[in-house]
C-alpha positions as CSV (number, residue, x, y, z in Angstrom):
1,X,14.8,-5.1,-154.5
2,X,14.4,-1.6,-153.3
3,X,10.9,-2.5,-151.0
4,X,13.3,-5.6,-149.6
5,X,16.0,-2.4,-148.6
6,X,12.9,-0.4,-147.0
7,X,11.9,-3.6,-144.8
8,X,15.3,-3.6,-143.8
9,X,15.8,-0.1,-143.0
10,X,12.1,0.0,-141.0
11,X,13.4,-3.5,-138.9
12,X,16.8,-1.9,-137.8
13,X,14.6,1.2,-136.9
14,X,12.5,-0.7,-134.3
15,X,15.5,-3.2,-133.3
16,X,17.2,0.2,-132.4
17,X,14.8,2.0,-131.4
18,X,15.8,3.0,-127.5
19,X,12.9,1.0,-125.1
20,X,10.6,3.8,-123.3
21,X,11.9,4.9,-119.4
22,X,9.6,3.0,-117.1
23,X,7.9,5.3,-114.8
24,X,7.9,3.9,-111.1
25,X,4.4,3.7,-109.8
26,X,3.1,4.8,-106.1
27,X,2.3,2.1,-104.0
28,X,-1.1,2.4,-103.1
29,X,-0.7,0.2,-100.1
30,X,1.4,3.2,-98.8
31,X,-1.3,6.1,-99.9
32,X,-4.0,4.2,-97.3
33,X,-1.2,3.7,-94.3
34,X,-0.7,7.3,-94.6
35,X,-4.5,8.1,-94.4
36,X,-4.8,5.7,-91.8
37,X,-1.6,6.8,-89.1
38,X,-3.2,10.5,-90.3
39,X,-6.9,9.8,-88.5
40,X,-5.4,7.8,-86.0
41,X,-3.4,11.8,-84.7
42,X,-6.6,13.2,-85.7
43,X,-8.6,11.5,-83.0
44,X,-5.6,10.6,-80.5
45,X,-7.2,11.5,-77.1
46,X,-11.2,11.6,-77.8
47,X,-13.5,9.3,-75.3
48,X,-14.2,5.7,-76.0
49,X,-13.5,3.4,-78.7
50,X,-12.2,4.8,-82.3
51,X,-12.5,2.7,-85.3
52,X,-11.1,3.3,-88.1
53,X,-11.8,2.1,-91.9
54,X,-9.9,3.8,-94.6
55,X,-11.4,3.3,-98.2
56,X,-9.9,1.2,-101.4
57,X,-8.5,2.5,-104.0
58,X,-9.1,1.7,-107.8
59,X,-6.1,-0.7,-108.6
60,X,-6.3,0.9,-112.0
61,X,-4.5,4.3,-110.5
62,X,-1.2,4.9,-111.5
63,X,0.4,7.5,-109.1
64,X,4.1,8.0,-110.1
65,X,5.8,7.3,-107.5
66,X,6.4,10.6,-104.6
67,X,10.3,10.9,-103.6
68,X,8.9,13.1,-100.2
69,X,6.7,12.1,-97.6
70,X,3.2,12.3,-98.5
71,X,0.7,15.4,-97.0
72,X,-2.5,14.6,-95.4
73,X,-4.5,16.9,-94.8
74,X,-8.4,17.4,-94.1
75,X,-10.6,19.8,-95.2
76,X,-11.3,22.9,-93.4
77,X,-12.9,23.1,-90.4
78,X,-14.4,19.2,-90.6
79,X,-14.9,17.0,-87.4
80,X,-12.9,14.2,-87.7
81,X,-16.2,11.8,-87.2
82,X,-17.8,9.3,-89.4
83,X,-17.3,9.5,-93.1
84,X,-15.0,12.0,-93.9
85,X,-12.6,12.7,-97.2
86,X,-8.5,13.0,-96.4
87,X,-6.9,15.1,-99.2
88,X,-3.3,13.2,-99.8
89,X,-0.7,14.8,-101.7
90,X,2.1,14.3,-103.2
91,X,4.8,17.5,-103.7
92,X,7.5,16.2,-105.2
93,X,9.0,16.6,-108.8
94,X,5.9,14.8,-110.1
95,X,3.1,16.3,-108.1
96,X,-0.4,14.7,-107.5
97,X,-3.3,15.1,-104.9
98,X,-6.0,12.5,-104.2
99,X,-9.0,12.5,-102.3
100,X,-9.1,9.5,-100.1
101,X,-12.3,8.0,-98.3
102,X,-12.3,7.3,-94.6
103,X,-14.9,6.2,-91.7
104,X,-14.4,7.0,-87.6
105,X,-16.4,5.3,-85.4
106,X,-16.3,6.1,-82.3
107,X,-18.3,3.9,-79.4
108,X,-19.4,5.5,-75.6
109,X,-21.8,4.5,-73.6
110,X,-25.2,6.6,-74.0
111,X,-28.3,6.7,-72.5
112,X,-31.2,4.6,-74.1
113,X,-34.4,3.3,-73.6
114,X,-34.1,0.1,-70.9
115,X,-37.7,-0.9,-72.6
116,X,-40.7,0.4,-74.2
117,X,-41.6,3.3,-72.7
118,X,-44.4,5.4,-73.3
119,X,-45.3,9.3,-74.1
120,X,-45.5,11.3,-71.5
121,X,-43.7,8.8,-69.3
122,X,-41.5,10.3,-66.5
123,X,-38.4,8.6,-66.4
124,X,-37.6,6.9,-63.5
125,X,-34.1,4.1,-63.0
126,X,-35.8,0.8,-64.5
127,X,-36.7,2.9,-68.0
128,X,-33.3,4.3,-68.6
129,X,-29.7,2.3,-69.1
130,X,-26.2,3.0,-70.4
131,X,-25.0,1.0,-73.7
132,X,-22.1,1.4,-75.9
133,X,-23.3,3.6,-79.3
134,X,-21.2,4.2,-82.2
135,X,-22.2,8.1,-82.0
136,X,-20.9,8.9,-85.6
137,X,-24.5,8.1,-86.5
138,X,-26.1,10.4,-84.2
139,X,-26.9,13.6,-85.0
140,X,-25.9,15.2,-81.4
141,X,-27.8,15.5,-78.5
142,X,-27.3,12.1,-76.9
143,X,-26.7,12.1,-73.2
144,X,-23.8,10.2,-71.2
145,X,-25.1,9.5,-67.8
146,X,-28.7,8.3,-66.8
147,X,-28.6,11.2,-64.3
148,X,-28.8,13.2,-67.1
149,X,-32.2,12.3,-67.5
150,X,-33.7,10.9,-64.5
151,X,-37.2,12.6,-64.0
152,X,-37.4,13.9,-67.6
153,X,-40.7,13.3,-69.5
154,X,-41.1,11.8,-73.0
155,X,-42.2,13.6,-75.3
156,X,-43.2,10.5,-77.4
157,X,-42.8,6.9,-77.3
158,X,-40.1,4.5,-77.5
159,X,-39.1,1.3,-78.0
160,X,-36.5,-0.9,-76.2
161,X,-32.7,0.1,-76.9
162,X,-33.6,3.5,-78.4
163,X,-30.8,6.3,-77.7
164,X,-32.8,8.8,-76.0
165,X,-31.8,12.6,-77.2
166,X,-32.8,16.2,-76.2
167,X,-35.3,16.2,-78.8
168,X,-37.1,13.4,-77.0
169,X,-37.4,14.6,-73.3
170,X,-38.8,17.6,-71.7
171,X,-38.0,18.7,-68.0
172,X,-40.5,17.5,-66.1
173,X,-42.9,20.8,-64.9
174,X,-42.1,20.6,-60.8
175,X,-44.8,23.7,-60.4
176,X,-48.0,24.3,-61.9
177,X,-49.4,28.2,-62.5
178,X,-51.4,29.3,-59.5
179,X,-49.8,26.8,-57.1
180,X,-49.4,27.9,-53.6
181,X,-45.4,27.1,-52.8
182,X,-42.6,28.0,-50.4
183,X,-40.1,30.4,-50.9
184,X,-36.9,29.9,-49.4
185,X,-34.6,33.2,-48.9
186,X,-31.1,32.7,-48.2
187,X,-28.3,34.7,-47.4
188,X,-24.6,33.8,-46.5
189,X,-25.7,32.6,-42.5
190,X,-29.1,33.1,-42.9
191,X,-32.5,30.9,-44.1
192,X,-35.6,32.3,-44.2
193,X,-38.9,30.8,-45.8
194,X,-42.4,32.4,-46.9
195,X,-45.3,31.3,-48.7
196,X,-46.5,32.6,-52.1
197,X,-48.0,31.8,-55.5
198,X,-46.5,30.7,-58.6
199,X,-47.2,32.8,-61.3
200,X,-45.8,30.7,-63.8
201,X,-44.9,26.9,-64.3
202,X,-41.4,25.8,-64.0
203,X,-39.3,22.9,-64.4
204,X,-36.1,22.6,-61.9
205,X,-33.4,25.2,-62.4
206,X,-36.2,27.8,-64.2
207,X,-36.7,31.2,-62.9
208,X,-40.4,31.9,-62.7
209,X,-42.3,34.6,-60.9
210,X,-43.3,34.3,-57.5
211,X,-46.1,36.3,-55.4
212,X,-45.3,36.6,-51.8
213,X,-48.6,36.4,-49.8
214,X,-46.9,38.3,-47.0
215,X,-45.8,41.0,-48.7
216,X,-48.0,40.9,-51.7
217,X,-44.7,41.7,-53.6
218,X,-43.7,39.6,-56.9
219,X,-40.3,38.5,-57.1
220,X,-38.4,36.0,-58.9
221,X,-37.0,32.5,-58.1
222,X,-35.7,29.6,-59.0
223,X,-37.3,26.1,-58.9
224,X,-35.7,24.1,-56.8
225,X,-38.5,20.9,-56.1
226,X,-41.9,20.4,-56.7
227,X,-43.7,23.3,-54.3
228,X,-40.4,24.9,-53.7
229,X,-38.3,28.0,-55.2
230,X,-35.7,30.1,-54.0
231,X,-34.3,33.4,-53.9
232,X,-30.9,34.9,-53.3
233,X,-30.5,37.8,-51.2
């Protein structure tokens, strides 16, 4: 009798017994929306074509659910470029953060190789072309227009398709050491030009040093063609 009364009793306990408050979740759907309309700001205005790819979260995440718009933020002081991490957060009564994966690609037209070209090669228009590079996978350097590059040298070889970058090319050397040239003085209405003797190789837009075989004075100018350097005056 009495362990029939204590069934009883522990049955009207659990048939009583107040059902626990469901906690709404965050939709998730709405956590990667909020990433992705946050990038797409972040890059508004930038050259070319943007693609974006936010990551997927573990359907296993239970967020309660945020009452205020969520925050998006990035980290400090990162380039909003290739794989990146957004910091979401949530600040309402039950607050949360989340660190969500994202991707921008971002496609221009770079200079690469046209076909294989070889080291030392200087570049003429048949080695170089322009073609559409997602340049979240270079590490800088790349160049934009084939006038960028036209007369460079190689510094190694290539093959067809290859985005050509600064590390690759060299200016090409327009004087030699020892190479007789012709100095060009100018002023604001005046020309005037001069032999002399390059005391140092140069590629265009250097300043090497220059002997003047008139005066037998050294002076310094800038390269301006092969056998041909000026100074302003």
């Amino acid at each position: 009798m009495q362990m029939r009364i204590i069934r009883n009793i522990v049955c009207a306990l659990v048939f009583f017994t107040p059902p626990a408050i469901a906690v709404e979740v965050q939709d998730l759907a709405a956590v990667r929306e909020a990433v992705r309309l946050f990038v797409e700001a972040e890059v508004t205005g930038v050259t070319g074509e943007v693609e974006i790819t936010v990551g997927q979260l573990d359907h296993r995440l239970r967020l309660a659910r945020c009452e205020s718009p969520l925050e998006t933020s990035l980290p400090y002081n990162v380039k909003p470029l290739g794989n990146i991490t957004v910091n979401v957060r949530c600040a309402g009564a039950k607050p949360w953060s989340l660190m969500v994966q994202a991707q921008i690609q971002q496609f221009i037209d770079v200079v690469v190789a046209s076909r294989p070209l070889g080291r030392n090669l200087t570049l003429g228009e048949g080695d170089i072309a322009l073609a559409k590079t997602d340049i979240s996978r270079l590490g800088g350097g790349y160049y934009a227009t084939t006038q960028e590059v036209s007369g460079m040298v190689l510094k190694r070889s290539v093959t067809a398709g290859t985005v050509l970058t600064t590390t690759m090319l060299a200016p090409a050397i327009l004087i030699k050491r020892g190479e007789k040239v012709i100095i060009s003085a100018e002023t604001d209405s005046l020309q005037v030009r001069m032999e002399g003797v390059a005391l140092e190789e140069g590629a265009r837009g250097d300043l090497i040093e220059v002997k003047n075989l008139s005066s037998q004075q050294v002076i310094e100018a800038e390269v301006l063609a092969p056998g041909v350097v000026r100074v302003r005056m």
